[in-house]
BALOBA-1460 file (C-alpha; in Angstrom, 3 decimals):
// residues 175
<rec num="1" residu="x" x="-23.069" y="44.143" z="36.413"/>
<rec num="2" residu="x" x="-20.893" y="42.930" z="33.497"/>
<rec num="3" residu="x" x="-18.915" y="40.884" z="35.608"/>
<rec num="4" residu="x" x="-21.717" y="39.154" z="37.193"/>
<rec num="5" residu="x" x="-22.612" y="38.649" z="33.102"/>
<rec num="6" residu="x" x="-18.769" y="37.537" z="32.404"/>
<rec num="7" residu="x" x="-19.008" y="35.169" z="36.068"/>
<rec num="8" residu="x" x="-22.651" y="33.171" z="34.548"/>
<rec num="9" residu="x" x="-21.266" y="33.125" z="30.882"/>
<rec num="10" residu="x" x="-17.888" y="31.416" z="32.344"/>
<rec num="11" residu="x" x="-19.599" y="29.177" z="34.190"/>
<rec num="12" residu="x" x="-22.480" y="28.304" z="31.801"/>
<rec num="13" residu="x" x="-19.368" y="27.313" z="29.251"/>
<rec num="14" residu="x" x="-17.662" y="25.359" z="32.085"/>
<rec num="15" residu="x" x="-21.482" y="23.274" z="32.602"/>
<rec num="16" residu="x" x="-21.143" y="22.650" z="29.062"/>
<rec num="17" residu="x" x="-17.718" y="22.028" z="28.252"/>
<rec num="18" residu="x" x="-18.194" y="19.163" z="31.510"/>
<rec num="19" residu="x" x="-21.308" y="17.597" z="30.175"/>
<rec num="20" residu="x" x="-19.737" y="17.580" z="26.631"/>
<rec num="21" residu="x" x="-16.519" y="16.106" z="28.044"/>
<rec num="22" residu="x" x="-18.877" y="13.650" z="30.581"/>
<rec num="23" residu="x" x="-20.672" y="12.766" z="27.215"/>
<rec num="24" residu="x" x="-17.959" y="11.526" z="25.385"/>
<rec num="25" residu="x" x="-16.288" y="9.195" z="27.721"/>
<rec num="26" residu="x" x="-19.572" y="7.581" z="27.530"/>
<rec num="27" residu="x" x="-20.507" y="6.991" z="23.789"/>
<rec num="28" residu="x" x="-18.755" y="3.546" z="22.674"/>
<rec num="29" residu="x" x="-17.154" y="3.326" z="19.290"/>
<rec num="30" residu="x" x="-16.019" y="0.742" z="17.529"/>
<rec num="31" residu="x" x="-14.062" y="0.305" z="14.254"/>
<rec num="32" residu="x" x="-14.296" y="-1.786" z="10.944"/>
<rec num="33" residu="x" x="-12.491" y="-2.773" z="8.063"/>
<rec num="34" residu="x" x="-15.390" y="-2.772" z="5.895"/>
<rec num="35" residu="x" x="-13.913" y="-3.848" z="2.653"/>
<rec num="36" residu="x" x="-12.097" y="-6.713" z="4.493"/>
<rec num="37" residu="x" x="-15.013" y="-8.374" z="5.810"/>
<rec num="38" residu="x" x="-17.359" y="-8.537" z="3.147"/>
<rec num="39" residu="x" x="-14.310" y="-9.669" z="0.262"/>
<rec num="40" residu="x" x="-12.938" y="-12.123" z="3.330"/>
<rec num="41" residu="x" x="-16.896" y="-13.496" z="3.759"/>
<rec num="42" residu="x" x="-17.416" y="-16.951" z="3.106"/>
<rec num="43" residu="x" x="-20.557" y="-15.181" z="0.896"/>
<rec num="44" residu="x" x="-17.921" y="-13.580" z="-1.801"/>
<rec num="45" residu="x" x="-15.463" y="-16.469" z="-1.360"/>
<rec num="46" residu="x" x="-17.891" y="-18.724" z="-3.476"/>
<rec num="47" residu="x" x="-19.763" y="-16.321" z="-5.268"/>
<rec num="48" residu="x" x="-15.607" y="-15.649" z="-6.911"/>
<rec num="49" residu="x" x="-15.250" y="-19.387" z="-7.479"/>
<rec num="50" residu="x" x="-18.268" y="-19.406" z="-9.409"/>
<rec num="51" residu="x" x="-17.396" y="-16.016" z="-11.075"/>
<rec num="52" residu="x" x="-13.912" y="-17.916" z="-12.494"/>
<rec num="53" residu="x" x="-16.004" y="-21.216" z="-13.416"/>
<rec num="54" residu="x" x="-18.414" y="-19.562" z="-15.233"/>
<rec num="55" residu="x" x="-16.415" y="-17.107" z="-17.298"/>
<rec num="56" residu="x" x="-13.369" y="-19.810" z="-17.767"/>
<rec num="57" residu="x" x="-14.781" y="-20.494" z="-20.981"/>
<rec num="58" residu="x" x="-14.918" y="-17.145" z="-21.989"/>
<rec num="59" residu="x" x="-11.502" y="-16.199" z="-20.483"/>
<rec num="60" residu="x" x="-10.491" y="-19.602" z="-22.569"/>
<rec num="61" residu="x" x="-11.068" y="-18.716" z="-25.919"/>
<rec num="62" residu="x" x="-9.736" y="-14.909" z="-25.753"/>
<rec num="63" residu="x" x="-6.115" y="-17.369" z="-24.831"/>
<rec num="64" residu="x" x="-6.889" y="-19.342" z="-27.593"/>
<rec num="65" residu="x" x="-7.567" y="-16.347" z="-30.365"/>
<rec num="66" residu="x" x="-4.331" y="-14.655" z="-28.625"/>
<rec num="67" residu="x" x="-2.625" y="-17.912" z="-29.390"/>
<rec num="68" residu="x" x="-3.651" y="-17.942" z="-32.850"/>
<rec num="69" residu="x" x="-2.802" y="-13.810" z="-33.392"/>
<rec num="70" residu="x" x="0.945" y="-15.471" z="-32.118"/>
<rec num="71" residu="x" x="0.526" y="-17.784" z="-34.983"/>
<rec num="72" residu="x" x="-0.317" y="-15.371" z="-37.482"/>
<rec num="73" residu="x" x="2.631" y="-12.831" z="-36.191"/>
<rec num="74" residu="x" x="5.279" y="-15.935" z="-36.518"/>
<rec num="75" residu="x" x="4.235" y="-16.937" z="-40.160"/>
<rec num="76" residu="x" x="4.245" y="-13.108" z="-41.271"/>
<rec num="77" residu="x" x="7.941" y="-12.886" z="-40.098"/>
<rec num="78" residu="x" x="8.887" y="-16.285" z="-40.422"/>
<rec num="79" residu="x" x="7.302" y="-15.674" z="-44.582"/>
<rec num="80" residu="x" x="9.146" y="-11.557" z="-44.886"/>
<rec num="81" residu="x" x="9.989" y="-12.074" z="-48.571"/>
<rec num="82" residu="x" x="8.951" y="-15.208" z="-48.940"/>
<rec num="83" residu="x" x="4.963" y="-15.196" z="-48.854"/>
<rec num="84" residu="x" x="3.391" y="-13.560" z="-52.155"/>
<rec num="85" residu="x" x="2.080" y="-10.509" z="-51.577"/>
<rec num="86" residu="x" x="-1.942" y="-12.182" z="-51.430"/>
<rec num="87" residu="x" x="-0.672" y="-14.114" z="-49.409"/>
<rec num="88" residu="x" x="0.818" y="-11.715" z="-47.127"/>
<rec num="89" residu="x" x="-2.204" y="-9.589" z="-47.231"/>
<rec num="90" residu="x" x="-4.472" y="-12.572" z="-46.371"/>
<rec num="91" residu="x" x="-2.426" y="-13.500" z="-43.204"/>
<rec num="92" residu="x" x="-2.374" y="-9.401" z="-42.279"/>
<rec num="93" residu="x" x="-6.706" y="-8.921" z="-43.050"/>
<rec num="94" residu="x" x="-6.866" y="-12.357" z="-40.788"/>
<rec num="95" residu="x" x="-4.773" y="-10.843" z="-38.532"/>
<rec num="96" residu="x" x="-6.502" y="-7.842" z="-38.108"/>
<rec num="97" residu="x" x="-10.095" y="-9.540" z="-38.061"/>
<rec num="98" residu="x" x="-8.625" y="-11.901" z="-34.599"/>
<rec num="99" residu="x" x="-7.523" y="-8.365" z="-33.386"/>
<rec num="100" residu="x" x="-10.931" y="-7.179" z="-33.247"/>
<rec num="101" residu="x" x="-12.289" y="-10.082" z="-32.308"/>
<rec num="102" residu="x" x="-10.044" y="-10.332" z="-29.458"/>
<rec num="103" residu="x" x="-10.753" y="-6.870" z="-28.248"/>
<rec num="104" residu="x" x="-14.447" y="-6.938" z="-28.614"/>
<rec num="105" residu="x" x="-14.578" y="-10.240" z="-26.558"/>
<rec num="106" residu="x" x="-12.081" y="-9.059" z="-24.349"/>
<rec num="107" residu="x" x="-14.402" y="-5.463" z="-23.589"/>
<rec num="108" residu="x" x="-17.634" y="-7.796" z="-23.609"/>
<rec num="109" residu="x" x="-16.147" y="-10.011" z="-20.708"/>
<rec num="110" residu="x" x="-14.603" y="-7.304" z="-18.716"/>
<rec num="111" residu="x" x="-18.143" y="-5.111" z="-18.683"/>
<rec num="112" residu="x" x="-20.239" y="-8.435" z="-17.866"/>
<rec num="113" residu="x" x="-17.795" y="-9.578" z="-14.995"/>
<rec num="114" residu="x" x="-17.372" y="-6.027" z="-13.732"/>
<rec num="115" residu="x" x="-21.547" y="-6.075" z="-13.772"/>
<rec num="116" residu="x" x="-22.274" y="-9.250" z="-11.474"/>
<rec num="117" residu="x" x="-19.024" y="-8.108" z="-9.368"/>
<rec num="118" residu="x" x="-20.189" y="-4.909" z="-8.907"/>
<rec num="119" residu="x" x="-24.007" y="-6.683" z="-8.203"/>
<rec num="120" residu="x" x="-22.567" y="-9.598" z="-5.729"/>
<rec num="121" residu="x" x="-20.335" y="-6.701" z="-3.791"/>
<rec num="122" residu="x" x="-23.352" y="-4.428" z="-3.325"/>
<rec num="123" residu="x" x="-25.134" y="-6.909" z="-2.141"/>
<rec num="124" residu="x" x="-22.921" y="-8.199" z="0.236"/>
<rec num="125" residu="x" x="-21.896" y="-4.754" z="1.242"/>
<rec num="126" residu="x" x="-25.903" y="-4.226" z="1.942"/>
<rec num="127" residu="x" x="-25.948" y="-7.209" z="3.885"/>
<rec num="128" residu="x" x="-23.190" y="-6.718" z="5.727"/>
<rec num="129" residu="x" x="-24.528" y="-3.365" z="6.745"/>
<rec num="130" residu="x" x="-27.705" y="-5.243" z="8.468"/>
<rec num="131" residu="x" x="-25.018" y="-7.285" z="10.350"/>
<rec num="132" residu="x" x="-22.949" y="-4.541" z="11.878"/>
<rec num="133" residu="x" x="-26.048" y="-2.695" z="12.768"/>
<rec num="134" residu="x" x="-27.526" y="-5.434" z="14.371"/>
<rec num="135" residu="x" x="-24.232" y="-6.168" z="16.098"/>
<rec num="136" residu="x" x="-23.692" y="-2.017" z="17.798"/>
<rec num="137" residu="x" x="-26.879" y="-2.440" z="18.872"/>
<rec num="138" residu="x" x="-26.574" y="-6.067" z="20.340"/>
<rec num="139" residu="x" x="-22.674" y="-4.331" z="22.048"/>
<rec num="140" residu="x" x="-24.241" y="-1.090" z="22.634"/>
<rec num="141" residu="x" x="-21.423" y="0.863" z="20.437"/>
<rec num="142" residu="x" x="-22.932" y="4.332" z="19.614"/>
<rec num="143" residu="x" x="-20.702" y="4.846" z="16.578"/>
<rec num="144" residu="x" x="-18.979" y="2.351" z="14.165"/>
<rec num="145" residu="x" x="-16.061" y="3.564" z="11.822"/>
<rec num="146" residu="x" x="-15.004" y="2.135" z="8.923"/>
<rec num="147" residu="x" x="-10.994" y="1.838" z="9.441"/>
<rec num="148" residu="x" x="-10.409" y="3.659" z="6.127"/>
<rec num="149" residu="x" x="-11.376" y="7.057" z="6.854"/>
<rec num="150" residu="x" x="-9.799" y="6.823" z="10.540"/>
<rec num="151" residu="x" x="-6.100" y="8.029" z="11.085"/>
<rec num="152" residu="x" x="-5.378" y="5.976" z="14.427"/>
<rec num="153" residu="x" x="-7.510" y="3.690" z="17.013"/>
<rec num="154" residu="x" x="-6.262" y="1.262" z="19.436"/>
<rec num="155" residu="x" x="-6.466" y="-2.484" z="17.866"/>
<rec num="156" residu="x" x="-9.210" y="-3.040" z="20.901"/>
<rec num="157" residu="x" x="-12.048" y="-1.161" z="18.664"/>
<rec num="158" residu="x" x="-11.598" y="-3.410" z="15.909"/>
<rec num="159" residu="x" x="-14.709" y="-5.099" z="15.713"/>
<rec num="160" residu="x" x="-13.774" y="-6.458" z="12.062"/>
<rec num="161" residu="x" x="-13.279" y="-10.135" z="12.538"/>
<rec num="162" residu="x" x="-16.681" y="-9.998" z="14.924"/>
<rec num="163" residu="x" x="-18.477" y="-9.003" z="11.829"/>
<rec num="164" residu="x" x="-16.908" y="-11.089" z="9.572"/>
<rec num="165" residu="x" x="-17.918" y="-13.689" z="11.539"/>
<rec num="166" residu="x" x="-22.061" y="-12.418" z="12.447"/>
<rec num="167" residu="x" x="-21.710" y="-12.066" z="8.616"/>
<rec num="168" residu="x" x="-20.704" y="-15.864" z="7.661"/>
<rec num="169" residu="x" x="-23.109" y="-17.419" z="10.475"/>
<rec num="170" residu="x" x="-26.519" y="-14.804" z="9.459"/>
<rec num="171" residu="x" x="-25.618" y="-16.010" z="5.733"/>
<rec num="172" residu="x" x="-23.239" y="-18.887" z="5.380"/>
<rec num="173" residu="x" x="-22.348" y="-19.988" z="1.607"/>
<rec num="174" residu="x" x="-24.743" y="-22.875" z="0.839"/>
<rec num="175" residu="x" x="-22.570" y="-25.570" z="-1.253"/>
């Protein structure tokens, strides 16, 4: 009686071990470089030009109060001895007030680029999302991977450029 038990079990496990293998070699993966294609879209392309034309400015005069810090630093050591002591302490409070100036502009630029960045990747990223959805299902993949948390797959699976591409055509980067 047990062996007739041990005979089904076996066999039961042998159905299912075929229809999982049978399964498998039928579901259709493919594989994407996610971060590639939406920083490589046409999209983030211009939406980074007019990042670095809008914050030039900005990015501007932070060079020019570093430039005058430089300035400030030369005619301290350039004056050592020579300055009077207001003097000296003038060009040091100065100093000191384009020192905080700098790094409060500099922190104010950083956090407001960081915030449209982080708005334009999402997104893009969202948007990009639609795209490679609509593209398994148009392909019939069952599964797409982004490359980054895969250790190997055969260069054939990259579907990458093919989004890239779905991407720039569904939203191409009006002028």
């Amino acid at each position: 009686m047990s062996r007739i038990h041990g005979i089904r079990a076996l066999s039961v496990c042998s159905g299912l071990l075929f229809m999982a293998v049978a399964a498998s070699a039928q579901t259709k993966i493919a594989i994407i470089n996610l971060q590639r294609a939406v920083l490589e879209s046409a999209e983030i392309q211009k939406a980074q030009a007019a990042m670095e034309a809008k914050y030039k400015p900005r990015q501007q005069e932070l060079e020019k109060i570093q430039k005058d810090l430089q300035g400030i630093q030369q005619q301290l050591q350039a004056g050592a001895g020579k300055l009077t002591p207001q003097a000296e302490a003038d060009l040091t409070a100065q100093g000191q007030r384009k020192q905080r100036d700098l790094q409060r502009l500099t922190d104010d630029l950083q956090t407001d680029v960081n915030a449209e960045r982080n708005d334009v990747l999402g997104k893009s990223s969202q948007k990009m999302g639609e795209v490679i959805k609509k593209l398994a299902e148009e392909k019939g993949y069952d599964v797409v991977v982004d490359s980054q948390y895969t250790w190997y797959f055969k260069p054939a699976l990259d579907i990458t450029a093919e989004a890239l591409a779905a991407f720039n055509k569904a939203y191409p980067a009006t002028k």
